[in-house]
C-alpha positions as CSV (number, residue, x, y, z in Angstrom):
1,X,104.2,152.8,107.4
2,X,105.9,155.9,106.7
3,X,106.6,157.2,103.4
4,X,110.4,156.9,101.8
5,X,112.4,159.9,102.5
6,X,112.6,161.2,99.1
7,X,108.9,161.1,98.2
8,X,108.8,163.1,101.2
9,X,110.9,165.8,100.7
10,X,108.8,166.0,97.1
11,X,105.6,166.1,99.3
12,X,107.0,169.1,101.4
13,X,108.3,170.7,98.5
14,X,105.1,170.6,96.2
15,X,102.9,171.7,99.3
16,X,105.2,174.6,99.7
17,X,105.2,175.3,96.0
18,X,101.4,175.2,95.6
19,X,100.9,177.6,99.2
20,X,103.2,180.2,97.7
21,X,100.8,180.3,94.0
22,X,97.5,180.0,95.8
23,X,99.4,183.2,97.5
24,X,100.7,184.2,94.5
25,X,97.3,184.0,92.6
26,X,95.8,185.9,94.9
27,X,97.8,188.9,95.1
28,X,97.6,189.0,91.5
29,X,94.3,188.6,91.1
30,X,94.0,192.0,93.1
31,X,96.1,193.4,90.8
32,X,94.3,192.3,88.0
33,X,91.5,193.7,89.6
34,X,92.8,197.4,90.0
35,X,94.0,197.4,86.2
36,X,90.6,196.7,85.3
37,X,90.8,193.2,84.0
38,X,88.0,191.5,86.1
39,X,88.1,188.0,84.1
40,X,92.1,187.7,84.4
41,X,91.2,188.7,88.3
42,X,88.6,185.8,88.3
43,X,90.6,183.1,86.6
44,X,93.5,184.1,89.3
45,X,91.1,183.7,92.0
46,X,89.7,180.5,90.6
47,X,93.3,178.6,90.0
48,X,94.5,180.1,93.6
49,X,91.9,178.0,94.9
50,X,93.2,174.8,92.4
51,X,96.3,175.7,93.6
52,X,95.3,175.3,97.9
53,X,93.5,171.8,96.7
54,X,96.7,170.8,95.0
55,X,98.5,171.9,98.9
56,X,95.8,170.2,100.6
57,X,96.2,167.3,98.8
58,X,100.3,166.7,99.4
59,X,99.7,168.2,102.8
60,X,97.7,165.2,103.8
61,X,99.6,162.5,102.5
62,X,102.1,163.9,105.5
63,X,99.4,163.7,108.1
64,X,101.8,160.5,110.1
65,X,104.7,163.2,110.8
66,X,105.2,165.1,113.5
67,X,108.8,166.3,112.9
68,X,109.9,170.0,111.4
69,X,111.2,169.1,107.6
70,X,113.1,172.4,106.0
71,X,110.7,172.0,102.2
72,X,112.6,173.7,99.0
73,X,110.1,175.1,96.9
74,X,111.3,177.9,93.9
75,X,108.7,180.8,93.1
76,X,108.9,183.1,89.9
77,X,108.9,186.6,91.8
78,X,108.7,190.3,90.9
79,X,105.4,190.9,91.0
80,X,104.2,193.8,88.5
81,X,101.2,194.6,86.6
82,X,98.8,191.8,85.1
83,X,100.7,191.0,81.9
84,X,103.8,190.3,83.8
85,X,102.2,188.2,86.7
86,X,100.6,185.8,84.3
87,X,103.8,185.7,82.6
88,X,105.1,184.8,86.1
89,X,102.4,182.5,86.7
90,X,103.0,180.6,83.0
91,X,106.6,180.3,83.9
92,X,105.8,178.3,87.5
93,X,102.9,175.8,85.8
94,X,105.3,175.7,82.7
95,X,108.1,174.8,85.5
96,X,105.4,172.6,87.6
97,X,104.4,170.6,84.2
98,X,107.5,169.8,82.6
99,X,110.0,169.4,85.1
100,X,108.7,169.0,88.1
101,X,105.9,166.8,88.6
102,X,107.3,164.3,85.9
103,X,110.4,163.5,88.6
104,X,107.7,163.2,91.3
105,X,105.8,161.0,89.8
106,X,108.2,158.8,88.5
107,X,110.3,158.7,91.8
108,X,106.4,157.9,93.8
109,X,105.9,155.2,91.2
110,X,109.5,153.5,91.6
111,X,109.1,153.6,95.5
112,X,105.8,152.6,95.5
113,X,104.2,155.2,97.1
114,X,100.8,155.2,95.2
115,X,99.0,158.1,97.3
116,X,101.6,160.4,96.7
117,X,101.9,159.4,92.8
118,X,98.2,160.3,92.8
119,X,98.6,163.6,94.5
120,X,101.0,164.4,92.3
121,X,99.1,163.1,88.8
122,X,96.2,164.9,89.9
123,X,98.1,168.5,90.1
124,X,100.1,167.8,87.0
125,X,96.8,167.2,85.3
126,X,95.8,170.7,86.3
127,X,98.5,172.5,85.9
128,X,98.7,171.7,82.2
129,X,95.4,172.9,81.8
130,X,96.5,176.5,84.4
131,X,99.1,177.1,81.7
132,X,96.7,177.5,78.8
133,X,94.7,179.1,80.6
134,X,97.2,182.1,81.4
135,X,98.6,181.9,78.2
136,X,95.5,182.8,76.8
137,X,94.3,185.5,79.1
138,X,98.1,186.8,78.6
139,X,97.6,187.2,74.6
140,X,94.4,189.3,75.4
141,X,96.2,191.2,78.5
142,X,99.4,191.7,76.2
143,X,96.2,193.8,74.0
144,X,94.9,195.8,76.8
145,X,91.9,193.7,76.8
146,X,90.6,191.3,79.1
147,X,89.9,187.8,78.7
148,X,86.6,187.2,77.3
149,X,85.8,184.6,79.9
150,X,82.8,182.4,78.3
151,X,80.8,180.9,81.1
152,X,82.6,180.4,84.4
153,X,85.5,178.8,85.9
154,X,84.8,175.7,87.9
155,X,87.4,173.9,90.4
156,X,87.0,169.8,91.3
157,X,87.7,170.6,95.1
158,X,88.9,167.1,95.3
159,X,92.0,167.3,92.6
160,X,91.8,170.8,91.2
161,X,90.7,170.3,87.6
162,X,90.4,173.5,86.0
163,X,87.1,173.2,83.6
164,X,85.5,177.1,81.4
165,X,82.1,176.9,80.4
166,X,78.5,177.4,81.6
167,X,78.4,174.5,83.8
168,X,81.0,171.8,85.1
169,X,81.5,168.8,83.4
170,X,79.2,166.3,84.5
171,X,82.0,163.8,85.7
172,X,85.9,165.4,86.8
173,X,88.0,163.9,84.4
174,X,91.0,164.3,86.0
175,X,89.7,162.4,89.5
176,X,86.0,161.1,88.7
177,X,84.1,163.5,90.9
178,X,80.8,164.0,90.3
179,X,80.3,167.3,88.1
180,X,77.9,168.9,91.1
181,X,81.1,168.9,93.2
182,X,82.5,171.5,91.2
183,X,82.8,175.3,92.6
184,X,82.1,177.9,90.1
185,X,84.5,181.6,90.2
């Protein structure tokens, strides 16, 4: 059975929204890099990758199509120098978080398309924790200091929970995945 049109369209949209920040990330992560703030470049790198499971994730919840659907997907552009860009990137999970992902859900859940509700719970989850995240490294940036990352930053690769410390948790909560799962940045 195919999934309902609109769910869809929310599928294509959130897998074109979460390739264009994994993109995003990554370009500002080597900015990040160049003004010498190697734990905001880290961080970048590390959500890029949350960011491809999210796109991974609605991508394959599509995998019964074969047709070319036209996906509408907003991006906060203008990239400049590290204080901007996580500006730009609190704006997008700030977008993602309270606008977004609420509708998606809700409309999943009302046309009972449970993998796609999941898909799109498990991002949500994530992105709430992404936009701390930058806000943080943002008030140290907005210093001209980087962020004084205090362990590492691991990524569930199954729903893109987004954990800081010196090891993973020992169980995703977010999806349940074992904590050995995790990949450290």
């Amino acid at each position: 059975m195919s999934i309902r049109p609109i769910t869809r369209d929310f599928l294509l949209n959130a897998f074109a929204g979460e390739s264009m920040a994994h993109m995003r990330y990554l370009i500002f992560a080597d900015i990040a890099e160049r003004e010498k703030f190697p734990s905001v470049a880290r961080l970048f790198r590390a959500i890029a990758f949350a960011e491809l499971v999210h796109a991974r994730n609605h991508y394959d919840k599509l995998k019964k199509y074969n047709e070319d659907y036209k996906a509408l997907a907003g991006t906060p552009a203008g990239p400049g120098d590290t204080s901007k860009n996580l500006g730009l990137a609190v704006t997008g999970e700030e977008y993602e978080v309270n606008e977004m992902y609420p509708a998606y859900m809700e409309v999943a859940g009302y046309q009972g398309e449970k993998t796609a509700e999941v898909s799109f719970r498990w991002a949500y989850e994530a992105e709430k924790i992404h936009s701390q995240l930058y806000k943080e490294a943002k008030s140290y940036v907005d210093q001209n200091k980087d962020w004084p990352l205090k362990g590492k930053v691991w990524i569930c690769p199954i729903c893109g929970h987004t954990y800081v410390g010196d090891e993973p948790p020992e169980k995703c909560p977010i999806c349940n995945a074992s904590g050995d799962k995790y990949l450290a940045f």
